[in-house]
Each structure stands twice: as structure tokens, then as C-alpha cells.
C-alpha positions in Angstrom: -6.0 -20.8 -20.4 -3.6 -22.3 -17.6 -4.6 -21.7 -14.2 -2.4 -23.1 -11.3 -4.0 -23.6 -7.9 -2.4 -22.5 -4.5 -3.3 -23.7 -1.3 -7.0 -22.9 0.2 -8.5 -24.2 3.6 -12.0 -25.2 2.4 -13.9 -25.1 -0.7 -15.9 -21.7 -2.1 -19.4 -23.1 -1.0 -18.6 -24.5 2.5 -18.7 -20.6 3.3 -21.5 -19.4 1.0 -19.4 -18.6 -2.3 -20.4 -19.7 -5.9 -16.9 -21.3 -7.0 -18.5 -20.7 -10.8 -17.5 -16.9 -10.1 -14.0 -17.9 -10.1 -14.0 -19.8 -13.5 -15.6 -16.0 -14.4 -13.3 -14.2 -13.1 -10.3 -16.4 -14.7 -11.8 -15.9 -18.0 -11.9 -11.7 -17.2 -8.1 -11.9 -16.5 -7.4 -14.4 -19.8 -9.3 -11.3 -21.7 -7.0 -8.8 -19.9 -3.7 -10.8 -20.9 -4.9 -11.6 -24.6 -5.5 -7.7 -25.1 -1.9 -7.1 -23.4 -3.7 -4.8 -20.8 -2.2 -7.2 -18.2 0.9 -9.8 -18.2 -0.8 -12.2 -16.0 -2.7 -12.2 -12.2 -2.3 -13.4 -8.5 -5.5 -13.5 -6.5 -6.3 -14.9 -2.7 -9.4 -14.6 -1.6 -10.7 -15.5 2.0 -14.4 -15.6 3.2 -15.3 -15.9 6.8 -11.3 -16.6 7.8 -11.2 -19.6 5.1 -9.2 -18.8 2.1 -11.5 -20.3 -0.6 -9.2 -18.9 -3.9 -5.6 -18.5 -4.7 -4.6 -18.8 -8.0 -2.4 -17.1 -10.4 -2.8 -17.4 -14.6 -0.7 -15.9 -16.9 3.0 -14.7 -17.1 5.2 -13.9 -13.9 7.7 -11.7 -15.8 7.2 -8.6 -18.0 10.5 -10.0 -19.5 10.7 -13.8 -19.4 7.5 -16.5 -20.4 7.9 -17.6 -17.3 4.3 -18.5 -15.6 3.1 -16.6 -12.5 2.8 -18.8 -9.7 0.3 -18.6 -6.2 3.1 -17.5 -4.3 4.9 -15.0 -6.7 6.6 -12.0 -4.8 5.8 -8.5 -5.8 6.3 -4.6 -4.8 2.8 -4.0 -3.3 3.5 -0.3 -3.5 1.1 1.9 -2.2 -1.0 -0.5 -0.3 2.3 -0.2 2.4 0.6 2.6 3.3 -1.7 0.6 5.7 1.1 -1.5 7.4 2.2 2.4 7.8 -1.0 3.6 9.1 -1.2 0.5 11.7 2.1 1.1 13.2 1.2 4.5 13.7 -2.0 3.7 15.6 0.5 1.3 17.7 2.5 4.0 18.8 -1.2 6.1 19.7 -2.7 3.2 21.9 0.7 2.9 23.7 0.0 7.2 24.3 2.9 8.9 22.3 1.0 11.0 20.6 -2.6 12.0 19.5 -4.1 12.2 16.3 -4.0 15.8 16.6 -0.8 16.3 17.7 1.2 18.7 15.3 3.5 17.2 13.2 5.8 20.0 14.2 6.2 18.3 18.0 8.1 15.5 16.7 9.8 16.8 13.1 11.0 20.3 13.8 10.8 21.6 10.2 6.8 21.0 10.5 7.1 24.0 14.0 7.2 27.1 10.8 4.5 28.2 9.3 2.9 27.8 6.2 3.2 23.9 8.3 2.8 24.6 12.0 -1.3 23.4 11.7 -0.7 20.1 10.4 -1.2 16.9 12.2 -0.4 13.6 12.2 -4.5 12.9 11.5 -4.0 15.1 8.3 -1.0 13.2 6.7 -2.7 10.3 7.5 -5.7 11.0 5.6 -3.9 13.0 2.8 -5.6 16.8 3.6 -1.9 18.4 5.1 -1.7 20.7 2.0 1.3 19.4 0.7 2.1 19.1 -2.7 0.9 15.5 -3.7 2.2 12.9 -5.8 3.6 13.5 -9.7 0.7 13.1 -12.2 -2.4 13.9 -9.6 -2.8 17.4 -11.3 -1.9 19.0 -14.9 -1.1 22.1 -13.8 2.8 23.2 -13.4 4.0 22.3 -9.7 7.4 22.9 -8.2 10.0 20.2 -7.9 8.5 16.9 -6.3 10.1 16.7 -2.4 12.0 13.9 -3.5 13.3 16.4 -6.1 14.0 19.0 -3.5 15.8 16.6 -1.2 17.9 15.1 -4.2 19.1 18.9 -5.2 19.1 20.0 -1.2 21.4 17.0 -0.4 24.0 17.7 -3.8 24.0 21.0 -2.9 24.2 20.8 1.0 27.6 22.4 2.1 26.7 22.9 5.8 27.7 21.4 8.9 26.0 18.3 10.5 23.6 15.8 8.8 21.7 17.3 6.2 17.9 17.5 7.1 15.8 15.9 4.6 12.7 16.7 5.9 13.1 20.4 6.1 14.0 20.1 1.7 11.3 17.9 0.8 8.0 20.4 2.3 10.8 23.1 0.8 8.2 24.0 -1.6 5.7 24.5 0.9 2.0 24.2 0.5 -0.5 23.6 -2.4 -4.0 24.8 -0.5 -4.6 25.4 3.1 -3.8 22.6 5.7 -7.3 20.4 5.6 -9.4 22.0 2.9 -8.5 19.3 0.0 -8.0 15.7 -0.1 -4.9 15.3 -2.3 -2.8 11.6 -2.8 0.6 12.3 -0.8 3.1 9.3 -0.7 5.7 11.8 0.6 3.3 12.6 4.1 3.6 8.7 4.7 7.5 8.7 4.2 7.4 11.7 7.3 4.9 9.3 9.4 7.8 6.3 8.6 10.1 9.0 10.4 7.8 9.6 13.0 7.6 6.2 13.8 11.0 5.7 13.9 11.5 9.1 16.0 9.2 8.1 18.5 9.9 4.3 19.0 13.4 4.5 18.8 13.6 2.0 16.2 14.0 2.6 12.3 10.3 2.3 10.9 10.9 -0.5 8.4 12.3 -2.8 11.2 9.3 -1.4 13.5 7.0 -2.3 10.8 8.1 -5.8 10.3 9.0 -7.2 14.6 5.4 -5.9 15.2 3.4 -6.5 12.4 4.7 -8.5 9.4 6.6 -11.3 11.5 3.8 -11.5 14.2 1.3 -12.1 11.7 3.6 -15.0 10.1 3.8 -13.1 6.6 6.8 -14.6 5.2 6.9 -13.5 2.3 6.9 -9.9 3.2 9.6 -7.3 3.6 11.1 -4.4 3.0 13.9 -6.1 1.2 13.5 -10.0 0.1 15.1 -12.6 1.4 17.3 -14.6 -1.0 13.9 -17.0 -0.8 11.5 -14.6 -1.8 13.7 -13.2 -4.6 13.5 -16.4 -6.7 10.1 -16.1 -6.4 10.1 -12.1 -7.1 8.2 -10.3 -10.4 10.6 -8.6 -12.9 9.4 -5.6 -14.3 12.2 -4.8 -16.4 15.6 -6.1 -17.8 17.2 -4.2 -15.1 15.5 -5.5 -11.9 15.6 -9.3 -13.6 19.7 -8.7 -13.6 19.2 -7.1 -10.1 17.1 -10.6 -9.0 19.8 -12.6 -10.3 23.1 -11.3 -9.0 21.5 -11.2 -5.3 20.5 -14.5 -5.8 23.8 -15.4 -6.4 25.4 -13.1 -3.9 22.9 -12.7 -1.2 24.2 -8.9 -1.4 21.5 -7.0 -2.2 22.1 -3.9 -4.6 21.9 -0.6 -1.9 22.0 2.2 -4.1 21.9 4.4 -1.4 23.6 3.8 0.9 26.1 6.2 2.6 23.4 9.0 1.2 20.8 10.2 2.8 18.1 8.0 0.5 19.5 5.3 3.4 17.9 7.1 6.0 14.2 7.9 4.2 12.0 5.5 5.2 10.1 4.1 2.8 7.0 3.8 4.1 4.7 5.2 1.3 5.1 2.0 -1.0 9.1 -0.1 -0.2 7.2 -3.8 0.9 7.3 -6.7 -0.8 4.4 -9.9 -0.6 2.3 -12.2 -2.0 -1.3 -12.0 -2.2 -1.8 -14.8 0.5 0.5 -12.6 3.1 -2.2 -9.5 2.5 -5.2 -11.8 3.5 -3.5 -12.4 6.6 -2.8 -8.8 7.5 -6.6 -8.2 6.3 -7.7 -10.8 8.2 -6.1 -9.3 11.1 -8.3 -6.0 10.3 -11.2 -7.8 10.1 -10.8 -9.4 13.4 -10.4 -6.3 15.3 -6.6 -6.0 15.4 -5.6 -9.7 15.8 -5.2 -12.7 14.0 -4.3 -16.5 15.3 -3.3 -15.4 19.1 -1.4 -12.1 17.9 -2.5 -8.9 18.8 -1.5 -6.2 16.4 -4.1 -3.3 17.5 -7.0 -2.7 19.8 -10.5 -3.2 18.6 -10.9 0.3 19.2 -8.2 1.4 17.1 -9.5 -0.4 14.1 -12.9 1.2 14.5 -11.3 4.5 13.9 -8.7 3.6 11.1 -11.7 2.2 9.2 -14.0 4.9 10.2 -15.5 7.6 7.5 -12.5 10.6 8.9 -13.5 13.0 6.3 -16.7 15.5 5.7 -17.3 17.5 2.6 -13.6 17.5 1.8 -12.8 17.5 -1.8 -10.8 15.5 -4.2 -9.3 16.8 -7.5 -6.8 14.1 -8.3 -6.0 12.4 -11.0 -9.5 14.5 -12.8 -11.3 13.5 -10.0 -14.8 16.4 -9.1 -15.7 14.2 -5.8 -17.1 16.7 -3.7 -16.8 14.3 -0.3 -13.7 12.1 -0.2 -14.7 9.2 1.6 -11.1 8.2 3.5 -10.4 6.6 7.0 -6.8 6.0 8.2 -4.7 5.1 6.0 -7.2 3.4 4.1 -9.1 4.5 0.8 -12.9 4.2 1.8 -14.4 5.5 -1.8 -17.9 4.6 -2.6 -20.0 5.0 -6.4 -21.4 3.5 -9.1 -17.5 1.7 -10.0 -18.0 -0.8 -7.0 -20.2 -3.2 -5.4 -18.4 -4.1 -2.5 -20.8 -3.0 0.6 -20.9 0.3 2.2 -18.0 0.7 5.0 -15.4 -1.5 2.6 -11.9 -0.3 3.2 -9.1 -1.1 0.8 -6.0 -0.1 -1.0 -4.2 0.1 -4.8 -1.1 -0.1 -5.2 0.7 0.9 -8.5 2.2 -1.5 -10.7 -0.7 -3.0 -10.0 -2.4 -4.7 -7.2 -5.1 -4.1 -4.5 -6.2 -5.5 -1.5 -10.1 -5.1 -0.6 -11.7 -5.3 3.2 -15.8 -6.1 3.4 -16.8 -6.0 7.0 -20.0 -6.6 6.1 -19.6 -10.0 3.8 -16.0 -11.2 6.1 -14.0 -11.3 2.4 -11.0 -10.3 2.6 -9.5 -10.3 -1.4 -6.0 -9.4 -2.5 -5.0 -9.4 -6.4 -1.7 -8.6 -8.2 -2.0 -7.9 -11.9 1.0 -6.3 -13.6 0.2 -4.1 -16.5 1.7 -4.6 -19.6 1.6 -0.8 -20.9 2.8 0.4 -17.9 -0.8 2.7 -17.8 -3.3 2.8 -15.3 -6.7 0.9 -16.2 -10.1 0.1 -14.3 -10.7 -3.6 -15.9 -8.1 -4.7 -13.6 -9.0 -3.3 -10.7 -12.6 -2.3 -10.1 -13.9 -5.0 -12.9 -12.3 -7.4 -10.8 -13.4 -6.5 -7.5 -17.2 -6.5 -9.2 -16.6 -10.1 -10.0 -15.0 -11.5 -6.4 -18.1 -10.0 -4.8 -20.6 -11.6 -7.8 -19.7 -14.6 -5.6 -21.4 -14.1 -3.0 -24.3 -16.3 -2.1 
């Protein structure tokens, strides 16, 4: 077992952490790779502001025996959703909208009914009715809204610029705006166009001049600089190929560009980091909204996004039965039996997969990358490893 050692500012016990926990927790991941649940790991973790861990074991390719590094680049998918979330609540504090106002006032499509009642509060916190995410229930579903704006646009033979927004809720609702929590990565694309609606500016480049570059997270974007991409995780053949010929070129592969795809914001999940860049944004959360003299949010602001926002709402997904979602804004707030972090956590998953973990309570801040190998969604990764950062606790 190979471990390779990033840069930390103090050691575990200066600030109250067993260090054995960590030779523990490197042995959990060596078990993961050796049963190919896993290719290999990232982790930072920071207690009290210090980072006391950031280490990375096992491969940094799912094509190449290549070793993953400390600062190894990745898609953090979902957990975008809370540089999302904050942007939003800088747009509230600077008064452009409530969390009540209806989505409707900004995107016109939302004005109709069955969508007139929903809010910006209830995309943000996943209870807008629309259909969720692929995969969060067995039973048959109409086309996905990226579906619907994929067939809309092919088939759009109208004048003007073809309305995404009004193909992808197309479909309309699954249950009654607010009665049921349900995953939605499609309501965090429409608060990306709200954001860039409001501010004037596109949300990606909202999201990075006044949040990722203020908080000196380098190695976060929405698309990699040629620097980060020689440091970026493969998943495939494909995306290795991809790597390569923008290394060489600095011309990044655009898809979609001169479609509409170019003008979707992709909010839900499109950044790119390292483990050691989501400490500093957590960081920033912990601290009440800034971090090293830059002021992000309010303390206020934080208080609410990390705030209990839902009450006897249930949650179906994925063969969920929780009766009471616990949720805040834009952050997963879940509690039970599967984690030990305290009460009033807040954290994130991301697919692929990766998580980043908040304590108030204890001041740790942990972030972890660990690609699956099967491609399928497993605890051990995840919650198993979260038992074990907080086992360190003194």
C-alpha cells in the first residue's frame, strides 16, 4: 500500500485528532481498491482551519496505472450544487429576489400553471414537483427534461431562439409543488439561469469571479485550464483522448457549441477540483461566509442555507421511506444510524464519486474523491469513510 502525502499545515494532534485514524482509514480504501469497488482515493481533511490530511492511494486513471496524486483534478458533480446554492443567496442579500419569490417572475415558462406556485426556495431544496433525476424511481416517467429539450430543439421550426426552459418542465409535474422531496439536478440548471438572468452575467463566470477565484481555488472550474487537465482523472478511453488533445492544443473539445446545450448552464454538477480546493470553500462555510479576508456571504445567510428548511416532507428516492427529509439549502442535511458525524452536519455527494462533509460542531471540514471501478453506487466509500474521519476525533 503506497500512500503519497500532500501538503498539511500542522500535524493531526496539534488540533485534537488521532493521526492513527488515518493509517485506518488508508487501510479501508486499500480494501476498497483490492476488491475493485474503488480505483483509488483523494482525501483532505481540515480541523479547526488546519488541514491535518491530504493524501491520495491508489490509481488516478480508470484506464492507465497511473498513481493518484494529492492534487489530482476531478468532476465533483453534484456537490456543484452548493457553489450554486451560495451564488444564489448572493444575489438574495444584495435584494433581487426572496426565497419565496416565484420562479415564474424571473423565467416566464414557470408564470403557467401546473408551475405558477413554485419558488426559488423549492428548487432549492428539491420539493418543486418536477420530475427528478433518471434512476430515483422504478416506475415509467416521461422523457427526462434534458430529453425534452434535445427533441424540442431538433424539432424547433419557429422563429427566434428556441426556449429551453419552457421544453425541459414540458412534461410537467410528478406530485404537487412542495409535498415530496425528490433529487432534481434539472431545478439547479434553472437556478444557474436565474443567476445569470438576474446578474447579468452567465452563471458559470458568476460562480467563479465571486466565489471560486476569491477563495483562491485554483484548481477549480467549469472548464480546466491546460494546468489542471494534466492533472485531470480519466474515466474512460474517450475523456483520456479528450485530456490529451487539449493538452496539446489548449482548444478544448465544445460539443455544443452553436446549440443551445451552449447556453444551459450547468450548474447541477459542470465543476472541476481537487479535494484541497473543497476545504477551502468549506472552510468558508464554516466561518460564516468568509475565508482569509474574502467575504463570500453574510453570517446570516449561512445560518439559513445550513438550516433544517424542511418539516415532515417525504423522500422516496432511490427506495428511500424517510418520512422527514432533513435538507437545508442546497445542502443534504440527512441524519440516521449510516453516520456519525454530529447533528446539524451539512454536506454533499457527488456521483462518480466524491463527497464533501461540514461538522459545525467538531470545525472538520473533510472532502474525499474515490472513483468507482463498477461504475455502481456503494456505501463503503462514502458513509464508511466518513465513520472513520470522525473516529478521529479526540
Amino acid at each position: 500500500m503506497k500512500v503519497l502525502q500532500g501538503k498539511i499545515d500542522c500535524r493531526p494532534e496539534e488540533t485534537g485528532y488521532d493521526s492513527s485514524r488515518l493509517d485506518a482509514l488508508h487501510a479501508h480504501f486499500q480494501k476498497l481498491i483490492d476488491k475493485e469497488i474503488i480505483f483509488g482515493a483523494q482525501y483532505t481533511i481540515s480541523h479547526k482551519g488546519k488541514i491535518i490530511a491530504n493524501a491520495s492511494i491508489g490509481r488516478g486513471s480508470a484506464v492507465d496505472d497511473v498513481p493518484m496524486q494529492p492534487d489530482t483534478v476531478f468532476p465533483i458533480a453534484s456537490i456543484t450544487k452548493t457553489f450554486t446554492a451560495v451564488a444564489i443567496m448572493r444575489l438574495l442579500e444584495e435584494g433581487r429576489f426572496r426565497l419565496d419569490t416565484c420562479v415564474g417572475d424571473i423565467l416566464p415558462p414557470f408564470a403557467e400553471a401546473p408551475f405558477k406556485e413554485i419558488t426559488i426556495w423549492h428548487l432549492l431544496t428539491h420539493t418543486s414537483g418536477l420530475y427528478p433525476d433518471g434512476g430515483c424511481f422504478p416506475d415509467a416517467a416521461p422523457k427526462s427534461s434534458w430529453a425534452l429539450i434535445d427533441e424540442g430543439y431538433n424539432n424547433y421550426k419557429g422563429e427566434g431562439e428556441f426556449d429551453w426552459v419552457k421544453a425541459g418542465i414540458s412534461g410537467g409535474l410528478r406530485r404537487p409543488v412542495g409535498s415530496e422531496w425528490m433529487y432534481n439536478s434539472f431545478g439547479f440548471a434553472l437556478l444557474g439561469e436565474i443567476i445569470t438572468r438576474v446578474s447579468g452575467v452567465f452563471a458559470h463566470d458568476y460562480i467563479m469571479e465571486n466565489i471560486v477565484k476569491p477563495l483562491a481555488m485554483k484548481d477549480t472550474g467549469f472548464v480546466p485550464t491546460v494546468e489542471m487537465a494534466k492533472r485531470f482523472y480519466p474515466f474512460d478511453e474517450r475523456m483520456k483522448e479528450a485530456i490529451k488533445n487539449y493538452i496539446a492544443s489548449g482548444q478544448l473539445p465544445n460539443e455544443g457549441a452553436g446549440t443551445v446545450w451552449e447556453k444551459i448552464p450547468e450548474t447541477g454538477g459542470g465543476l472541476n477540483a481537487t479535494t484541497a480546493d473543497l476545504i477551502r470553500f468549506g472552510n468558508m462555510m464554516l466561518n460564516g461566509g468568509s475565508l482569509d479576508g474574502a467575504r463570500i456571504l453574510g453570517r446570516k445567510m449561512v445560518e439559513v442555507m445550513t438550516t433544517q428548511q424542511l418539516k415532515n416532507v417525504p423522500d422516496y428516492c432511490w427506495g428511500s421511506n424517510e418520512p422527514d427529509r432533513k435538507y437545508g439549502i442546497g445542502f443534504d442535511m440527512r441524519e440516521g444510524y449510516a453516520h456519525t458525524y454530529s447533528k446539524g452536519t451539512y454536506m454533499h455527494e457527488g456521483s462518480g464519486a466524491c463527497s464533501m462533509d461540514i461538522d459545525p460542531k467538531e470545525q472538520l471540514v473533510a472532502a474525499w474523491f474515490v472513483p468507482w471501478d463498477k461504475g455502481e453506487w456503494c456505501p463503503d466509500p462514502l458513509y464508511n469513510v466518513q465513520n472513520i474521519i470522525w473516529s478521529g476525533l479526540i
